[in-house]
N, C-alpha and C positions, 0 to 999 in steps of 0.2 A: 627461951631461945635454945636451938639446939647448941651444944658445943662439937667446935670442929677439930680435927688433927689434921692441920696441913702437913702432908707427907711428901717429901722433896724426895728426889732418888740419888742420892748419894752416888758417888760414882766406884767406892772400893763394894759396894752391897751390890752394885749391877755388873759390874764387870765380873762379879763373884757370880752372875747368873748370863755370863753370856751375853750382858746386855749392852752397845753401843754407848760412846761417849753424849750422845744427842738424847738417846732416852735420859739417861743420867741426869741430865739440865733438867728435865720435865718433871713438872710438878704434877700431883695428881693424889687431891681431895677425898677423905672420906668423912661423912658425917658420923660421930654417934648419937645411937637413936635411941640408946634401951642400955643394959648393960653386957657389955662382950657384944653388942651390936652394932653395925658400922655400915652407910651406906655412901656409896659413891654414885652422882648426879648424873647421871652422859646430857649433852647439851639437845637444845632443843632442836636439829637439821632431817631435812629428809633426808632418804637415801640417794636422791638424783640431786642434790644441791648440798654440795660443800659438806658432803659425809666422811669422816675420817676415822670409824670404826670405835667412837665415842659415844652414842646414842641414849642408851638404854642405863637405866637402874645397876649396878652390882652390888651383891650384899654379904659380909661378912659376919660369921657367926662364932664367937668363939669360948667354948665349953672347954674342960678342965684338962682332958687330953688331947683333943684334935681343934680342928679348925674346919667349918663348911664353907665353901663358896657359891651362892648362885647369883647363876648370871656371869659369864668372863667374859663380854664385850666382844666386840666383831672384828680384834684383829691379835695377833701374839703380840702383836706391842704393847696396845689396850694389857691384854691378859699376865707382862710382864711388869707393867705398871703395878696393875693389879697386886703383880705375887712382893714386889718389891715395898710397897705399902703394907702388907702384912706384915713383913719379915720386919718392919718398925713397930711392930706393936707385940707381936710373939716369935717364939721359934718350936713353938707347940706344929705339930706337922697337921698337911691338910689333910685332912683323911676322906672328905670329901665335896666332889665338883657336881653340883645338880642345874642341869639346863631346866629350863623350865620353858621350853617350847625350841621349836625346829628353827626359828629363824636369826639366820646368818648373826645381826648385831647384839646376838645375847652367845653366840656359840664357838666364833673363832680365837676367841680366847684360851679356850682349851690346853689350846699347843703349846702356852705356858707355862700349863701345872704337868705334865707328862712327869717331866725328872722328880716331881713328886711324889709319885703312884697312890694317887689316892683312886676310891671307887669313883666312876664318873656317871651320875645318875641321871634317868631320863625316862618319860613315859614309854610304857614299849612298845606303840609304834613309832618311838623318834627315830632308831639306830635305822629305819628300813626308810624313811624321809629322810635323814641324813643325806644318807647315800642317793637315793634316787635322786637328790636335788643337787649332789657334790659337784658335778662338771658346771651347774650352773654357776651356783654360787661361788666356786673358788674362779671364775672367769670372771664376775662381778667384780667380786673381792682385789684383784687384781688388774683390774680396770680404774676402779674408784680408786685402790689405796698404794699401787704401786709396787716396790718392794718388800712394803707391810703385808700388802695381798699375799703375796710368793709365797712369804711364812708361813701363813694361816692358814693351815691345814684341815682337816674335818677331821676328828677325833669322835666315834661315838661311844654311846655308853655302856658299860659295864657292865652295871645293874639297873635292871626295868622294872618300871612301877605299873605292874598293873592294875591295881587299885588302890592299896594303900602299903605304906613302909614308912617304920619308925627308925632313923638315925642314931646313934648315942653317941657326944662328945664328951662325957662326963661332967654330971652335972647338970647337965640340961640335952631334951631330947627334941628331934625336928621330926614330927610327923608330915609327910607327903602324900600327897593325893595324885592321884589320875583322874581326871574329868574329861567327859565325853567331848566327841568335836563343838569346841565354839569358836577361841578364837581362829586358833587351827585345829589339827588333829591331834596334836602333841603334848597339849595344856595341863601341866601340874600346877598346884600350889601348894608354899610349905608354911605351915607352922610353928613355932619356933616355942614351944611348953612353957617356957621359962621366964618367958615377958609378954607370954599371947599373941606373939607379933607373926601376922599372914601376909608373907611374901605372894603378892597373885601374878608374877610374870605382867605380860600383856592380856590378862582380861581383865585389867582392869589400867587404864589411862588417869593420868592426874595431869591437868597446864592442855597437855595437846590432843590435838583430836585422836577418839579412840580406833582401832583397825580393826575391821574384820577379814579375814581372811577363808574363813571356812563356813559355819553356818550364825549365821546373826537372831534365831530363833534359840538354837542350842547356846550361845554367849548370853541370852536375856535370861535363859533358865539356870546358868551355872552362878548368874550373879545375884539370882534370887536367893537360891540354894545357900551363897556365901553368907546373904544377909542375913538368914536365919539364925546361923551363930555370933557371936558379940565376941568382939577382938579387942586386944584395947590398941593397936596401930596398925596399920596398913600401909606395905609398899608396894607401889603399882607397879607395872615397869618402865613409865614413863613417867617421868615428875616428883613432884616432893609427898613422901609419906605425909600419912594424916592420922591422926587421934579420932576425929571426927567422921564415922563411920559413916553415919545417914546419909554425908555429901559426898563422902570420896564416892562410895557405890551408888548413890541414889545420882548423882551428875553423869555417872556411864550408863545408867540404866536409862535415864532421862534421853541422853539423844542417842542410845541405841532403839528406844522404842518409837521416837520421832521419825528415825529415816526406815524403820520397818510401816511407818502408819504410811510416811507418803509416798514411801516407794508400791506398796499396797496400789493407795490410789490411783499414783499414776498408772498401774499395769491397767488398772478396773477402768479408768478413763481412756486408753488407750496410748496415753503418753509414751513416744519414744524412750528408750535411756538414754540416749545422750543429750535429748531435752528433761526429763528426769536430774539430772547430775545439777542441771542448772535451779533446779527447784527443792529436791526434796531437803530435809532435815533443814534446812536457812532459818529455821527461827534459831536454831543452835551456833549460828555461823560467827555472832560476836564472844562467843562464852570460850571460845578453843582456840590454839595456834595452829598454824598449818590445817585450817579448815579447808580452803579451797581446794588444793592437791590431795589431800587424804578423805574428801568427804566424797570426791570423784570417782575417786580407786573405789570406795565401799558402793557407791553404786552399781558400779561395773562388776562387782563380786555379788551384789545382792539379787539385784532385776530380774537376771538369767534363774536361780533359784525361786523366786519368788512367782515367774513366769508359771511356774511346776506346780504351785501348790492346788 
């Protein structure tokens, strides 16, 4: 069993960061996975149902001088949680924040770590996706989350991964990658040398249904690609880390190849998408959460593409 550090936010530690007497009451979990490895769970909600900028995976790294963060959650509160749960376990400074893809509940976090100044890493087309999508998403943000939205600013990054970069926190090194459009356009994964452990963002899902967003051919080849090399643990960016590698990847590859086979068909059969949405991938429909709403959205992203081939 993993063991956990529940991390309470103390109120003289947040008030020292600026942070409200309300955050302070709030709890906020991190697992350790490995050693100087720390991951915190965001709950299982969609975006349009009872989303409060908690979602996704964050994960903390922490080598002999600095501290890496990926993933700071979808809101500066998230991201202050976030910094204030560290600050219980080191005062080693972050030296660096790596997004691992463009979307909003892994990014607004950011606005946290600034008074930090660490590098803030990202594939590089994230900082040009950033921005093109910043009016959306900060209206989003501020939609869903209120006065936390306001906060959460777009921050992008510093330094770009165009294909690979090696980290040093002393002690232990995080190799990152750049990989071609699958989940999105923006999709890094890192490595972490020193316990084998491959942070994959979102291409890779654990518990709830996985999303595509950009190309679902190019997401089946990136996670073939992953499989090739042997990890000993694996954080998705939705769900709980696994040791057991053949399931964590081989159950995303399973019903990513499922709704390319029937989405396939239905175009060949002539099947609308919107009667499509209602058929494809449902052998997969009990194995995930939020099948229905996220299995809908992947059709809607897939068909149009698929139309083309």
């Amino acid at each position: 069993m993993l063991s956990k550090i529940s991390l309470l936010c103390l109120g003289l530690v947040c008030t020292s960061m600026g942070v409200s007497a309300e955050l302070a009451q709030t709890s906020f979990e991190l697992s350790t996975i490995a050693e100087g490895v720390y991951v915190h769970h965001g709950q299982h909600l969609d975006i349009d149902d009872g989303y409060q900028g908690d979602i996704c995976n964050l994960s903390v790294i922490i080598g002999n001088t600095g501290v890496a963060v990926i993933d700071t959650g979808g809101s500066k509160r998230t991201g202050m949680q976030l910094l204030a749960a560290i600050r219980r376990l080191t005062a080693l400074p972050v030296r660096y924040v790596i997004n691992t893809h463009v979307h909003p509940d892994h990014t607004y976090g950011n606005a946290a770590f600034v008074g930090e100044h660490p590098e803030f890493i990202g594939h590089d087309k994230l900082a040009k996706q950033m921005l093109t999508r910043q009016a959306q998403y900060e209206k989003l943000n501020q939609r869903l989350l209120g006065a936390d939205g306001t906060d959460s600013l777009t921050i992008v990054p510093t330094q770009a991964v165009q294909t690979q970069l090696t980290l040093d926190l002393g002690g232990r090194t995080l190799t990152v990658q750049a990989h071609p459009m699958a989940h999105t356009q923006t999709d890094i994964s890192v490595v972490d040398d020193k316990t084998n452990t491959l942070f994959a963002g979102d291409l890779i899902f654990a518990e709830r249904t996985p999303v595509i967003e950009s190309d679902l051919n190019g997401l089946i080849a990136v996670l073939e690609h992953l499989n090739q090399q042997q990890f000993s643990q694996i954080v998705p960016g939705h769900g709980k880390e696994s040791r057991d590698q053949a399931s964590i990847i081989g159950n995303a590859l399973r019903y990513d190849r499922a709704l390319l086979a029937d989405v396939r068909m239905s175009i060949k059969k002539g099947i609308s998408m919107e009667n499509t949405m209602e058929t494809a991938a449902q052998s997969e429909r009990e194995r995930w959460l939020l099948f229905d709403i996220a299995n809908r959205r992947n059709v809607n992203t897939v068909y149009p593409q698929l139309e083309w081939e």
